[in-house]
C-alpha positions in Angstrom: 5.9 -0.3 -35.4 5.5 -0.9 -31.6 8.4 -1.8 -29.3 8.2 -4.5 -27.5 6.4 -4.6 -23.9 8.7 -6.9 -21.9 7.0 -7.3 -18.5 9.2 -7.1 -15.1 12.3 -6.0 -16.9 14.2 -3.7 -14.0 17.3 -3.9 -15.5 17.9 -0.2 -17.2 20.6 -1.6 -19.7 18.6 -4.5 -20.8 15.8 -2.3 -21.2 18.0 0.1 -23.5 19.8 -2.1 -25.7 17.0 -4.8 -26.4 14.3 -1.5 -27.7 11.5 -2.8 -25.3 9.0 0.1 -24.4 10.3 2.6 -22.3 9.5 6.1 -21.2 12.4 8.7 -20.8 12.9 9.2 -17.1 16.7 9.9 -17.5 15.8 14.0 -16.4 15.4 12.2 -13.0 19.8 12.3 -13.3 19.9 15.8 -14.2 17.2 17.3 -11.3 19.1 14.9 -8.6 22.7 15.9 -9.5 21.4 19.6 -9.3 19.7 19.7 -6.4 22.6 18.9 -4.5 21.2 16.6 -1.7 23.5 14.8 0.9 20.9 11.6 1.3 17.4 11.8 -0.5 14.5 9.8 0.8 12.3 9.1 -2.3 8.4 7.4 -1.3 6.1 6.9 -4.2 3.9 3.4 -4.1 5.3 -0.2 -5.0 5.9 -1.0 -9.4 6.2 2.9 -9.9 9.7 2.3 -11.1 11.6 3.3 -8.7 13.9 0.2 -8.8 14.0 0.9 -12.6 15.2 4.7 -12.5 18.0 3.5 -9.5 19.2 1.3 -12.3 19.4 3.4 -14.4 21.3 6.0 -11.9 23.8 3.1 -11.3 24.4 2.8 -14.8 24.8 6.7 -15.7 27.4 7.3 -12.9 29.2 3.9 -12.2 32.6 3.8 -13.0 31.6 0.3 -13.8 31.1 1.7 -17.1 33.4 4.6 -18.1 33.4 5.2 -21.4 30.1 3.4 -22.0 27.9 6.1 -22.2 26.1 5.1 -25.6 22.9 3.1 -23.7 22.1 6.8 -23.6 21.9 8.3 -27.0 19.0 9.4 -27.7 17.7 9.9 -24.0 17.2 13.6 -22.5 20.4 13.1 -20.1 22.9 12.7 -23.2 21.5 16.2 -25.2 23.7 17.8 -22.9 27.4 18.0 -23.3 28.1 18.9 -19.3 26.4 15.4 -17.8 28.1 13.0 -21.0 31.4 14.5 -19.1 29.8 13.2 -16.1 28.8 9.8 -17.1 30.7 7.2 -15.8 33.2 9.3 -13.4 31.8 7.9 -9.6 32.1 4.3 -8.1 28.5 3.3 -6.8 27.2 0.9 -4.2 23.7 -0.4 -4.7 21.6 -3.2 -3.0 18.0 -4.0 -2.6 15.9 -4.8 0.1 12.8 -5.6 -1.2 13.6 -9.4 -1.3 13.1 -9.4 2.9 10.3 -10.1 3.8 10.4 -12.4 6.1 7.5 -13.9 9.3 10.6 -13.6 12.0 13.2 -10.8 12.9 16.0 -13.7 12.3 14.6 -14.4 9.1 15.0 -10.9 8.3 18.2 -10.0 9.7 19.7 -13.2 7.8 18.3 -11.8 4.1 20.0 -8.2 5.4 23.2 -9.7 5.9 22.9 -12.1 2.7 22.4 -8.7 0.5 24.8 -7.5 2.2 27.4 -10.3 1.8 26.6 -10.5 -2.1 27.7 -7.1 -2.4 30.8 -7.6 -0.9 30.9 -10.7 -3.2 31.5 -8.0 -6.7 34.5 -5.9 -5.1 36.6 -9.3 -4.0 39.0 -7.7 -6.1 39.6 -5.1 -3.1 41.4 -8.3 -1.2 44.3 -8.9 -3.7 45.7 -5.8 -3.7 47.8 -3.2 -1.8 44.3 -1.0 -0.5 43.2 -2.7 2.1 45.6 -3.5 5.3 45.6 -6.9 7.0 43.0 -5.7 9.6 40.8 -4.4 7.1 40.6 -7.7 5.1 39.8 -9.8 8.4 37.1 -7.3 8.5 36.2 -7.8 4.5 35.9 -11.3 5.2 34.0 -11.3 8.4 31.0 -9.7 5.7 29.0 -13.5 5.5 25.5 -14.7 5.7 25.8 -15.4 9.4 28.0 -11.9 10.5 27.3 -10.8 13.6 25.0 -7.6 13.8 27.3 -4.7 14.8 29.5 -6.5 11.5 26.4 -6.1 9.6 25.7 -2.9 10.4 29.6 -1.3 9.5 29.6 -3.1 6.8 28.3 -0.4 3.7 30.4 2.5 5.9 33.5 0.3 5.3 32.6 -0.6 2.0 32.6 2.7 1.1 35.9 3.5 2.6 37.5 0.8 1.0 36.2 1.8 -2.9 37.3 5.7 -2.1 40.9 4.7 -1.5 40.3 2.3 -4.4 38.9 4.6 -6.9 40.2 8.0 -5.4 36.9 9.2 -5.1 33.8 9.0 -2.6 30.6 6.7 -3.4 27.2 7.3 -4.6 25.1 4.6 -2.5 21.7 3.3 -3.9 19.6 1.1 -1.7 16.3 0.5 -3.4 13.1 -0.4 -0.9 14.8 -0.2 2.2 11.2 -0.2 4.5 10.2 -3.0 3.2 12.0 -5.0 6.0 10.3 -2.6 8.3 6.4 -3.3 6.7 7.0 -7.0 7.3 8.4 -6.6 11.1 5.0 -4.7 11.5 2.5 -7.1 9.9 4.4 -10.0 11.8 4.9 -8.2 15.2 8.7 -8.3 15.6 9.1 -4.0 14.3 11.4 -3.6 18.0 13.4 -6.4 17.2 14.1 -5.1 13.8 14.1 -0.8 14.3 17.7 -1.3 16.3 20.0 -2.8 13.9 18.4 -0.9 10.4 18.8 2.4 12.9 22.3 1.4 13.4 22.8 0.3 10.2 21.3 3.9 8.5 23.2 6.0 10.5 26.7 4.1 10.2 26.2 4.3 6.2 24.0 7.6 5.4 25.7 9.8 8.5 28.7 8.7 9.8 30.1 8.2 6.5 32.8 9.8 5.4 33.4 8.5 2.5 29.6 9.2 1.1 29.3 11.6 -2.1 25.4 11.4 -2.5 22.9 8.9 -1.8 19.3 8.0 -2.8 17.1 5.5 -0.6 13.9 4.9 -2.4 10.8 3.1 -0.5 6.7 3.1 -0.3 6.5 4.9 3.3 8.6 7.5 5.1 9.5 5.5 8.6 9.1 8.0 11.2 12.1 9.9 11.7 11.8 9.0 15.4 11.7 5.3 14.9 14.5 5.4 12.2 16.0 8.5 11.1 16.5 10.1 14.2 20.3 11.4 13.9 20.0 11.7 10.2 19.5 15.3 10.0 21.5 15.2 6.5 18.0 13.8 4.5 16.0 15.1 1.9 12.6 13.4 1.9 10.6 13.0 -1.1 7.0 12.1 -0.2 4.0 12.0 -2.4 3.2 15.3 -1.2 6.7 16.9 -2.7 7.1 19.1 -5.7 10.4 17.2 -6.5 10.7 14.4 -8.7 7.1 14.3 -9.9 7.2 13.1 -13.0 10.1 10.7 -12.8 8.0 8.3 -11.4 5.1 7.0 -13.1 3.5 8.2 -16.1 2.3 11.4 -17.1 -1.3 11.9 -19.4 0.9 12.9 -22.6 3.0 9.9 -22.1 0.2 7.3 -21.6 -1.6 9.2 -24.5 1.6 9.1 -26.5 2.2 5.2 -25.7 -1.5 4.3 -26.6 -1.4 6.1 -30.1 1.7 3.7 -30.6 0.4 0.6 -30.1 -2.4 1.7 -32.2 -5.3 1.9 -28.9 -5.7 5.2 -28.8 -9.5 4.5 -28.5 -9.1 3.0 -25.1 -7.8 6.2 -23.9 -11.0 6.8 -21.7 -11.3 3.8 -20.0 -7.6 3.4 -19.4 -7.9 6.8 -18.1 -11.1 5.9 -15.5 -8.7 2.8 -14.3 -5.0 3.9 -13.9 -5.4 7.5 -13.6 -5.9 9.7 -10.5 -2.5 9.5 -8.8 -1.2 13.3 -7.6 2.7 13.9 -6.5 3.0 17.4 -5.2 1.0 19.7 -7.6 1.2 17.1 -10.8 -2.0 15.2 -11.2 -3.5 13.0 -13.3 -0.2 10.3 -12.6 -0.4 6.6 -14.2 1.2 3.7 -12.1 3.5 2.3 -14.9 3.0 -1.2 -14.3 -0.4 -1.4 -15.2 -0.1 0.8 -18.4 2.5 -1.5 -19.2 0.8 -4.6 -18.4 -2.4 -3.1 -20.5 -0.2 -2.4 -23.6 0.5 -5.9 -23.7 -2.6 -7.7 -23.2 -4.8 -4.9 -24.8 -7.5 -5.4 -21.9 -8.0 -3.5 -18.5 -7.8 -5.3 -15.7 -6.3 -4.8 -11.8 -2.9 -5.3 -12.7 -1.4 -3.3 -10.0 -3.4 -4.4 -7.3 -2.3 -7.9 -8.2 1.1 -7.9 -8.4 2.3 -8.4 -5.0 0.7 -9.2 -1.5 -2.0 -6.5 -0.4 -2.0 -7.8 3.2 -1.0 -4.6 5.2 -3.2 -2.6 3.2 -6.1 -5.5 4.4 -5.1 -5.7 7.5 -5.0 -1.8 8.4 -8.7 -2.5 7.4 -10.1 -5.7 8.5 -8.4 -5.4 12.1 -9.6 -1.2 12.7 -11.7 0.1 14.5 -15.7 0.7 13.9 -14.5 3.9 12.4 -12.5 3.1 9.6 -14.6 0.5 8.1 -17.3 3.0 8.3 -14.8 5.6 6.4 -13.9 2.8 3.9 -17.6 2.3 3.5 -17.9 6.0 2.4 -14.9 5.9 0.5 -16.3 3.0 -1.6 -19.1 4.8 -2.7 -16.9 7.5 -4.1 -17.0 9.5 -1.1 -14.4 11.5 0.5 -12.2 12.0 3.6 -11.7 14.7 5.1 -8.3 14.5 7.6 -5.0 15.0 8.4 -2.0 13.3 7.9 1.4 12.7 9.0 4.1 11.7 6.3 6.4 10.1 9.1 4.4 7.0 9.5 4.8 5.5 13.0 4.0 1.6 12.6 3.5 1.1 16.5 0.3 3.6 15.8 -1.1 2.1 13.3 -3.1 -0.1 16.1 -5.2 2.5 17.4 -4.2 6.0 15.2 -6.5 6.5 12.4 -4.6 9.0 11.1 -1.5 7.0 10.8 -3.8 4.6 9.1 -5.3 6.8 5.9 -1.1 8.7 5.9 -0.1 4.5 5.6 -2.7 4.1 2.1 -2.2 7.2 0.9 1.6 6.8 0.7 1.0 3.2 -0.5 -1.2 4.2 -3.6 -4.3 3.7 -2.6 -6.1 7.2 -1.4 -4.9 10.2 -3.4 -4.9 13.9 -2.0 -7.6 15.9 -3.9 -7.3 18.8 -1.8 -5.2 20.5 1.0 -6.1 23.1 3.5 -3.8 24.9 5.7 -4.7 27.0 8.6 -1.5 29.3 9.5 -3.5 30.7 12.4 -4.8 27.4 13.9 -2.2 25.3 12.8 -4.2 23.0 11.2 -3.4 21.0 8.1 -6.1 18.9 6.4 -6.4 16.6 3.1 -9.3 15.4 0.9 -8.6 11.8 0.3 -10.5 9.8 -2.0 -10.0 5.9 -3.6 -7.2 6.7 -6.6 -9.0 5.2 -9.4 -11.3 2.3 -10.2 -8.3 -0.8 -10.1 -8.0 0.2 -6.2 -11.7 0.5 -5.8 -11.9 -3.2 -7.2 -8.8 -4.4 -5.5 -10.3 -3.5 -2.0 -13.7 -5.5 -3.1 -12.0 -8.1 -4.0 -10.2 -7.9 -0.1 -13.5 -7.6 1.6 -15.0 -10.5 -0.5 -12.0 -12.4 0.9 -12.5 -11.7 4.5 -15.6 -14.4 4.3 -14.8 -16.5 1.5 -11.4 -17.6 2.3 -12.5 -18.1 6.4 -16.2 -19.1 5.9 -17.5 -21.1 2.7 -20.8 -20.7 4.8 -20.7 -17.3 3.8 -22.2 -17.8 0.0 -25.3 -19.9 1.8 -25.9 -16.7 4.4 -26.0 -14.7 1.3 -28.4 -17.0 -0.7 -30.7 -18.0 2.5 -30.6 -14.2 3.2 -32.0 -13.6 -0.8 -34.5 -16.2 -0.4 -36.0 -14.9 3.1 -35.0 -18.2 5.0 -34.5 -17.0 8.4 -33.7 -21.2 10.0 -30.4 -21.4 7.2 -29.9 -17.8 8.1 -28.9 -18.0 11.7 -27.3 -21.5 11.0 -25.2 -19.9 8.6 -24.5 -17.0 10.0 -23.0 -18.4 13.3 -20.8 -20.9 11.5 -19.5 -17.6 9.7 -19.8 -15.9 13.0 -17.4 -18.5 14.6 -15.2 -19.1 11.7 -14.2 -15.2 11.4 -15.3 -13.5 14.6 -11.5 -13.0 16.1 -10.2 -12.5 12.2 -11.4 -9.2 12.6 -9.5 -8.6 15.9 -6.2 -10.0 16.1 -4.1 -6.9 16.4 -1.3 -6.0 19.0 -4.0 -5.6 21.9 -7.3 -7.3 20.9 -10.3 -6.6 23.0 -12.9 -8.7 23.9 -15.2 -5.9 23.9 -14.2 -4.1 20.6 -15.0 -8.0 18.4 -18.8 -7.7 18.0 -18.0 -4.0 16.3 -15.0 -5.3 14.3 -17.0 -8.2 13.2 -20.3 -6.5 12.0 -18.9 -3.4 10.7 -16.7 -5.7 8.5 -19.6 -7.6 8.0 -21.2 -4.8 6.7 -18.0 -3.9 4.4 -18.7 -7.3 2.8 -22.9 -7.5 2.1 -21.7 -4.1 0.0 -19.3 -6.0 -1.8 -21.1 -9.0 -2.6 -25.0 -7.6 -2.9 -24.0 -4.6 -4.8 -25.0 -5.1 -7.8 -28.5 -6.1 -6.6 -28.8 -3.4 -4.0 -28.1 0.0 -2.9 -27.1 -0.4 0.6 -26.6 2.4 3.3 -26.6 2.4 7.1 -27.9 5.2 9.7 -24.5 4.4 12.1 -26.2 7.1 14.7 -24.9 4.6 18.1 -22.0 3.5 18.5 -21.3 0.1 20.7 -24.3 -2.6 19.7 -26.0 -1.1 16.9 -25.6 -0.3 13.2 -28.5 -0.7 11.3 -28.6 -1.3 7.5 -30.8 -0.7 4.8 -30.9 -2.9 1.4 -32.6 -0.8 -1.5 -33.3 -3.1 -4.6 -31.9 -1.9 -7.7 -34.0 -1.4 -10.7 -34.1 -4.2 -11.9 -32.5 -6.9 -9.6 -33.3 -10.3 -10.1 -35.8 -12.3 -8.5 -34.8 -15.2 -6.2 -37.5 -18.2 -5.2 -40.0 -16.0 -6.7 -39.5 -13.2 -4.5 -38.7 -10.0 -6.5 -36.6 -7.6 -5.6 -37.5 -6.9 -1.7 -36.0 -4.3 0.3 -33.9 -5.2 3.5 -34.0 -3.4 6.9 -30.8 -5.1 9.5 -30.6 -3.8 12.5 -27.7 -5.0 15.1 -27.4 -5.0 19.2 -25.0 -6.3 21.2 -26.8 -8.9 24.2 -26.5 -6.6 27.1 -27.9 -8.7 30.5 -29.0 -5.7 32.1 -31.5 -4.6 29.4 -32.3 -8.2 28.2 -33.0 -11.2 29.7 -32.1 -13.6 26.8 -30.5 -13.4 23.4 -34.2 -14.0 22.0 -34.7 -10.6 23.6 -31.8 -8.9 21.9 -33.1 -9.9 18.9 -36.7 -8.6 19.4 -35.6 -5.4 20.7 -33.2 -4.9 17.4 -37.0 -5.6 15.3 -38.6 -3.2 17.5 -36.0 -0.5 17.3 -36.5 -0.6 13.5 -40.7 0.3 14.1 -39.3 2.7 16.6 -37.2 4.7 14.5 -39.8 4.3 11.7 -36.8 3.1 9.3 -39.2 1.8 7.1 -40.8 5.0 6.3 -38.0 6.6 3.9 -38.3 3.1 1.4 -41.9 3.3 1.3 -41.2 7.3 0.5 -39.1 6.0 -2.5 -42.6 3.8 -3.2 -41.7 0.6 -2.1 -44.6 -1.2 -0.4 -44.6 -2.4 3.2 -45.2 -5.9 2.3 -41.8 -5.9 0.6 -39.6 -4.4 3.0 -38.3 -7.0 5.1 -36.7 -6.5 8.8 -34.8 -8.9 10.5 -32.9 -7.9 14.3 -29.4 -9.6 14.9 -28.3 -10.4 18.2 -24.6 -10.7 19.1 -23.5 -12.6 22.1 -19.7 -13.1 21.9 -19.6 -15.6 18.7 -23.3 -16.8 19.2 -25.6 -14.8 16.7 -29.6 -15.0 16.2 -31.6 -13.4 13.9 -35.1 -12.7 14.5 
């Protein structure tokens, strides 16, 4: 019979005792303790587990539960005799981060200090005894919601010291999604105010401590060691791109496999395997996210899961507010192209506004590219990746962002679309300026917007969403051969596309410049000049190739001044 899928259960123990589905990840112990690291930085995307296998880590060597060791019969860890001697034998710290995610830098610091403060909360204990001296419990209680920063930021160090002299013995410290304080401070512009004190606060508890066994820090990105990590030269970092750890998070093909013959869907193994599959740490491929295998075990249908379980908004935003050049990349990679580039694992969020690489090393960390393939040049230096979309859930989540872009700013959006179907060039330009004006500056609103970079950012992601929403009536490509004022696009109808007002599937020819005074008197101009370019260039030629008829390949030339728009 099949266990019991219990969704959002993070709570190892729970897990355990009440026989809900689980996969063994409990080697994870064994490789960590062996290894021997001072501090290891573990990245792998968000619901991979990682707050799961910390749990689990706590519960193994907490002397919380010494003498407890029977949650792990049965479990890999417990077949060998050295690590049941082990269990139980170390006092841990753990705390989370991943509840701050706050729109101001007091916000944040104020959830910091609360986690912080609750910590302290479990080891009151420490006050009634003989361990602590009367200057260290003024300190102990000075630990509130409202400490002061450089309190804050002692705070784990001292904790530390105080359970050693407690317990005779160092601490293992667990803190589980410590950047995502850091990914909020960046989408909400306050990353300086924030870097300081969790720079202070790192180094005070994962290198000026003394009283620090081992640690593990588990998060989606590595912050750049620059911004964050700069005098920590005692950490191990564990990126996507690592050969440790890499099948401790996540699933592996023979356990999905294995967990699909149990709950009897073995059938589905296909599908499930065109959806989930296609994450890569190090040299292991074909990686499942868990949450969505779990999630698909329980409702017994596919569906974006993992795409929907928290907030996409950095990823969005990394796409709606770049340049001309990434949306034409995410174009490509839609399609089921490929990128060819480098990366850099130490993601630098002040790049992020105008690096491209820090862009594509920000998705693939998050889950959303996977590496295919890796170059390296000794003599030249050069490193390079093959990035692609991981699987179909992230192709769908990012349509389902670019269908946003209009739908949530502009409901005039859907009657562009269905005035553009219909040929109705009058609702065409009044629609498309009341999407122009509700949306123009959403596609610009980053650190240092430019006036002159909007049209580009608008019509590129303009472009981004007529794929998404016409796609399943029409092939669409663009040329991109200029840069500033033009991108032309070309609608092929599919085979057998519906017809709309009697019209039957026509082909589509848009081609875009940017009003320019000194080669155009008026706007009307622009627009004509955008119609002529396309009998120019001949665009026309390679659909009537294809043997579509002149008579239904229609061209229309849009003219961009500022927010104003005309179609001619």
């Amino acid at each position: 019979m099949a266990r019991t899928v219990a969704i959002g259960i993070q709570d190892f123990e729970s897990v355990i005792t009440k026989d809900y589905f689980y996969i063994d990840k409990t080697e994870f112990i064994r490789e960590w303790w062996e290894n021997g690291d001072e501090v290891t930085l573990i990245t792998r995307p968000r619901r991979f587990g990682k707050t799961l296998n910390l749990s689990m880590t706590k519960r193994f060597f907490s002397i919380e539960y010494a003498g407890q060791g029977q949650v792990f019969e049965g479990l890999s860890i417990w077949k060998q005799e050295t690590y049941r001697k082990l269990q139980g034998t170390w006092p841990v710290i753990m705390l989370s981060f991943a509840g701050v995610k706050e729109t101001t830098c007091q916000g944040a610091l104020k959830k910091m200090c609360y986690a912080i403060t609750e910590l302290y909360n479990r080891y009151d204990f420490l006050l009634d005894g003989k361990t602590l001296n009367e200057k260290e419990k003024e300190f102990y209680r000075q630990v509130t919601y409202d400490m002061e920063p450089h309190t804050a930021t002692e705070a784990l160090r001292a904790l530390s010291g105080f359970l050693m002299r407690y317990y005779g013995k160092k601490v293992i410290i667990l803190l589980d999604e410590y950047d995502t304080p850091m990914q909020e401070a960046w989408v909400y512009g306050y990353w300086e105010e924030l870097v300081s004190f969790t720079r202070n606060l790192f180094i005070a508890t994962f290198k000026t401590n003394p009283y620090m066994e081992r640690a593990i820090m588990t998060g989606i990105t590595r912050v750049s060691r620059e911004s964050m990590f700069s005098d920590l030269n005692n950490l191990c970092v564990v990126t996507s791109t690592s050969n440790k750890y890499t099948d401790s998070f996540g699933f592996t093909q023979d356990e999905v496999t294995s967990a699909l013959s149990e709950f009897g869907i073995s059938n589905m193994e296909e599908r499930v395997r065109e959806w989930y599959d296609g994450f890569t740490f190090g040299e292991k491929t074909d990686i499942y996210n868990p949450w969505s295998i779990i999630c698909f075990l329980d409702e017994k249908k596919l569906s974006t899961y993992w795409a929907n379980t928290s907030s996409n908004s950095l990823a969005g935003k990394l796409i709606r507010e770049g340049s001309k050049d990434i949306k034409i990349i995410m174009e490509d990679l839609l399609r089921g192209g490929a990128l060819r580039t480098k990366i850099d694992e130490q993601i630098v969020f002040d790049q992020l506004d105008h690096n491209e690489y820090a862009v594509w090393s920000l998705l693939l960390a998050s889950g959303y590219l996977k590496a295919e393939e890796h170059t390296f040049d000794p003599d030249a230096g050069r490193e390079e990746y093959v990035l692609r979309l991981t699987n179909k859930e992230v192709r769908l989540m990012f349509r389902n962002l670019i269908e946003g872009w209009f739908k949530n700013y502009s409901p005039a959006y859907n009657d562009f679309i269905k005035a553009l179907l219909a040929d109705d060039r009058k609702a065409m330009n009044h629609y498309m300026n009341r999407v122009a004006l509700a949306t123009f500056s959403y596609f610009d609103t980053g650190r240092h917007p430019s006036e002159a970079s909007e049209p580009e950012r608008f019509y590129h992601g303009f472009v981004l969403g007529l794929m998404v929403e016409l796609e399943d009536r029409y092939t669409i490509t663009s040329n991109r051969e200029s840069g500033f004022g033009r991108y032309d696009v070309v609608l092929k109808p599919r085979s057998g596309a519906g017809s709309v007002n009697g019209r039957r599937g026509d082909a589509m020819i848009l081609e875009f410049k940017v009003y320019d005074p000194e080669d155009e008197a008026t706007l009307k101009d622009t627009a004509e000049a955008a119609l002529l370019q396309i009998e120019e260039k001949g665009y026309a030629a390679a659909l009537m190739a294809e043997g579509i008829p002149a008579d239904r390949i229609r061209k229309y030339g849009f003219a961009f001044e500022g927010k104003k728009v005309l179609i001619g």
